[in-house]
C-alpha positions in Angstrom: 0.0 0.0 0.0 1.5 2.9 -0.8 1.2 5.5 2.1 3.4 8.5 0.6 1.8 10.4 -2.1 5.1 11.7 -3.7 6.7 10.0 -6.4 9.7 7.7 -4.7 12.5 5.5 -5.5 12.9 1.5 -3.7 15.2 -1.2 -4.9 16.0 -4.3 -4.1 19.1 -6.4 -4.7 19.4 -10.0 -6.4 21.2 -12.8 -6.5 20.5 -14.8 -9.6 21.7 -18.7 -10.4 21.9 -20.9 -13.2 23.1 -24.5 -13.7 25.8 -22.4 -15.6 26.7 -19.6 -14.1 25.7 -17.1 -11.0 24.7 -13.4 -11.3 25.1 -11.6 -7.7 24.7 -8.4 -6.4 22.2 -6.7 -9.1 19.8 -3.8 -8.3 16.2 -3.8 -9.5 14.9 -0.2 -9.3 11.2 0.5 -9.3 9.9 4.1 -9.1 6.9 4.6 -6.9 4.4 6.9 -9.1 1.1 8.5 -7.3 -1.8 7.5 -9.0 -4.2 9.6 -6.8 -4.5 13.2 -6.5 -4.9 15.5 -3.1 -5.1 19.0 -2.9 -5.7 20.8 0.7 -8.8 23.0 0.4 -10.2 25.7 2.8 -13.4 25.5 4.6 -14.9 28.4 7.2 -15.3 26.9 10.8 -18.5 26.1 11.1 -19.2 25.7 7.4 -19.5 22.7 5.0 -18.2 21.2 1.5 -18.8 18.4 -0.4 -15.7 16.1 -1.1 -15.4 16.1 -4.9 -12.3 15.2 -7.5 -11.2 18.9 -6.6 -9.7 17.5 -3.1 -9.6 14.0 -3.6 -9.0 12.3 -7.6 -8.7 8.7 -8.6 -10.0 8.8 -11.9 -6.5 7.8 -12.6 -6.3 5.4 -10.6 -9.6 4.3 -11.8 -8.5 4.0 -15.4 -5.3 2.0 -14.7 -7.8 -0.5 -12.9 -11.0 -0.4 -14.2 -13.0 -0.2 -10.7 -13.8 3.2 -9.0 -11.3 3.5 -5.8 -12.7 3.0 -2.3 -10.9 5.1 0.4 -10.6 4.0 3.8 -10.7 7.0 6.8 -7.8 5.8 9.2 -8.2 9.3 11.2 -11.2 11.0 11.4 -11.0 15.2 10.9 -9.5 16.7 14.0 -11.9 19.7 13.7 -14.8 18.3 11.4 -16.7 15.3 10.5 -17.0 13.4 7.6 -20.8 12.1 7.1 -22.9 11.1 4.2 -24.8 13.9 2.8 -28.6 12.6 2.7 -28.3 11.2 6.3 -25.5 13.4 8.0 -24.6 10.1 9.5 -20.6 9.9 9.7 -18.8 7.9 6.8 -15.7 5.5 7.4 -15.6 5.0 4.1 -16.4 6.4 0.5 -15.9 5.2 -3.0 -15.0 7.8 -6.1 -18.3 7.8 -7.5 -19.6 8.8 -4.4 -17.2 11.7 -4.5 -18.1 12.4 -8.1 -22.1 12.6 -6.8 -21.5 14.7 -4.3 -22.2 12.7 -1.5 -19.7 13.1 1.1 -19.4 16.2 2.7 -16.7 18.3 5.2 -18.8 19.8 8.6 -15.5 22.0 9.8 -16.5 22.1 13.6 -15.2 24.0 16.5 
C-alpha cells in the first residue's frame, strides 16, 4: 500500500543462479508513481463542503484498474466530521463515485 503520495525511488538487490553460471549483487529499481491526486482546500469553521475530484481524484487510478477506488478513513478530521450527505450520519468509508455525486461532505466544527 502505498502511504506517501510523492513519487519515490525502492530497490532491491538479487542474486541470480543458473546451472551455468551465477549473477550476484544486481539492483532492481522500481519508481513509486502516485496514481491519486490531493489538494488541501479551505473551509470556514462552522461551514460545509462536499468532497469532490477537486480534493480527492482517482479517476486515474480508476483507469489503470477499471473499478472506482474505495478510500478507507484511518483518522477521522480533528476539527470536522466526515458524514454522508442525505443522512448526516458519519462515513468511514467512501468510494470515487460517491465523491463524483457529491455525497460526502466536510462539517468543519469547532
Amino acid at each position: 500500500v502505498q502511504r506517501v503520495l510523492s513519487e519515490s525511488m525502492d530497490s532491491f538487490k538479487f542474486t541470480m543462479y543458473s546451472s551455468d553460471s551465477v549473477l550476484s549483487n544486481q539492483t532492481f529499481s522500481i519508481t513509486v508513481a502516485p496514481r491519486l491526486k490531493v489538494n488541501d482546500q479551505k473551509v470556514t469553521l462552522g461551514g460545509w463542503v462536499h468532497l469532490n475530484k477537486d480534493w480527492i481524484d482517482g479517476s486515474e487510478l480508476e483507469s489503470l484498474t477499471g473499478s472506482p477506488p474505495k478510500f478507507q478513513v484511518i483518522e477521522a478530521p480533528t476539527y470536522g466530521r466526515l458524514v454522508d450527505s442525505a443522512t448526516f450520519v458519519p462515513v468511514s468509508e467512501f468510494t470515487q463515485r460517491e465523491l463524483e455525486a457529491g455525497t460526502v461532505m466536510y462539517l468543519a466544527q469547532v
